[in-house]
Legacy VTK file of the C-alpha trace (Angstrom):
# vtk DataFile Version 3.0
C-alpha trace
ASCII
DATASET POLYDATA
POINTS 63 float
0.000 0.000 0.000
2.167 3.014 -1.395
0.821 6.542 -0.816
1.848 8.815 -3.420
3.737 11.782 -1.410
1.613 14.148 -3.198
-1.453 12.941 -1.417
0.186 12.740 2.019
1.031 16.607 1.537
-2.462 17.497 0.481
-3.471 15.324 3.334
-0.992 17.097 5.910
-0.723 20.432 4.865
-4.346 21.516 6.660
-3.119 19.988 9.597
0.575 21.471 10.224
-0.798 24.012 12.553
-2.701 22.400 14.444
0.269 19.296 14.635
2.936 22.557 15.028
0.394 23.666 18.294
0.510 19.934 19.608
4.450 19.369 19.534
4.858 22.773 21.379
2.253 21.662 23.933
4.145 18.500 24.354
7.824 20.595 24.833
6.297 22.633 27.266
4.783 20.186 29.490
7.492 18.341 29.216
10.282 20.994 29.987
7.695 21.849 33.124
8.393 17.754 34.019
12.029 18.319 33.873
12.536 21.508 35.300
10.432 20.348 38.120
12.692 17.085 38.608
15.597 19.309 38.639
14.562 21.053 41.523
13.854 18.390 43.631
16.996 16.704 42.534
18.705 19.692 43.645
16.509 19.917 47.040
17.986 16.715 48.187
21.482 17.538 47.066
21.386 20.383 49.273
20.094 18.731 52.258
22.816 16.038 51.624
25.491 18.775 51.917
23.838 20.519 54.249
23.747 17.382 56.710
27.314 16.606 55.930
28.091 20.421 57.124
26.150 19.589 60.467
27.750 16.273 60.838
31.122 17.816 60.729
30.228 20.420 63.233
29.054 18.098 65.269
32.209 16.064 65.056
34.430 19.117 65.968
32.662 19.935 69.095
33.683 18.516 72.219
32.321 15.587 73.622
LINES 1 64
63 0 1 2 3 4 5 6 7 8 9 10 11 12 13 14 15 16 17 18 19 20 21 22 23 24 25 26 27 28 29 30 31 32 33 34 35 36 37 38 39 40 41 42 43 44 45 46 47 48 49 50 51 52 53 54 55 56 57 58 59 60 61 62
Protein backbone atom coordinates (compact mmCIF):
# COMPACT_ATOMS: atom_id res chain seq x y z
CA UNK A 1 0.00 0.00 0.00
CA UNK A 2 2.17 3.01 -1.39
CA UNK A 3 0.82 6.54 -0.82
CA UNK A 4 1.85 8.81 -3.42
CA UNK A 5 3.74 11.78 -1.41
CA UNK A 6 1.61 14.15 -3.20
CA UNK A 7 -1.45 12.94 -1.42
CA UNK A 8 0.19 12.74 2.02
CA UNK A 9 1.03 16.61 1.54
CA UNK A 10 -2.46 17.50 0.48
CA UNK A 11 -3.47 15.32 3.33
CA UNK A 12 -0.99 17.10 5.91
CA UNK A 13 -0.72 20.43 4.86
CA UNK A 14 -4.35 21.52 6.66
CA UNK A 15 -3.12 19.99 9.60
CA UNK A 16 0.57 21.47 10.22
CA UNK A 17 -0.80 24.01 12.55
CA UNK A 18 -2.70 22.40 14.44
CA UNK A 19 0.27 19.30 14.64
CA UNK A 20 2.94 22.56 15.03
CA UNK A 21 0.39 23.67 18.29
CA UNK A 22 0.51 19.93 19.61
CA UNK A 23 4.45 19.37 19.53
CA UNK A 24 4.86 22.77 21.38
CA UNK A 25 2.25 21.66 23.93
CA UNK A 26 4.14 18.50 24.35
CA UNK A 27 7.82 20.60 24.83
CA UNK A 28 6.30 22.63 27.27
CA UNK A 29 4.78 20.19 29.49
CA UNK A 30 7.49 18.34 29.22
CA UNK A 31 10.28 20.99 29.99
CA UNK A 32 7.69 21.85 33.12
CA UNK A 33 8.39 17.75 34.02
CA UNK A 34 12.03 18.32 33.87
CA UNK A 35 12.54 21.51 35.30
CA UNK A 36 10.43 20.35 38.12
CA UNK A 37 12.69 17.09 38.61
CA UNK A 38 15.60 19.31 38.64
CA UNK A 39 14.56 21.05 41.52
CA UNK A 40 13.85 18.39 43.63
CA UNK A 41 17.00 16.70 42.53
CA UNK A 42 18.71 19.69 43.64
CA UNK A 43 16.51 19.92 47.04
CA UNK A 44 17.99 16.71 48.19
CA UNK A 45 21.48 17.54 47.07
CA UNK A 46 21.39 20.38 49.27
CA UNK A 47 20.09 18.73 52.26
CA UNK A 48 22.82 16.04 51.62
CA UNK A 49 25.49 18.78 51.92
CA UNK A 50 23.84 20.52 54.25
CA UNK A 51 23.75 17.38 56.71
CA UNK A 52 27.31 16.61 55.93
CA UNK A 53 28.09 20.42 57.12
CA UNK A 54 26.15 19.59 60.47
CA UNK A 55 27.75 16.27 60.84
CA UNK A 56 31.12 17.82 60.73
CA UNK A 57 30.23 20.42 63.23
CA UNK A 58 29.05 18.10 65.27
CA UNK A 59 32.21 16.06 65.06
CA UNK A 60 34.43 19.12 65.97
CA UNK A 61 32.66 19.93 69.09
CA UNK A 62 33.68 18.52 72.22
CA UNK A 63 32.32 15.59 73.62
Amino acid sequence: MDIPLDDLMRFLTPLLPYLLRAGERAAEEAGRRLAGEALDLIDRIGLYVLREEVEKVLRALPA
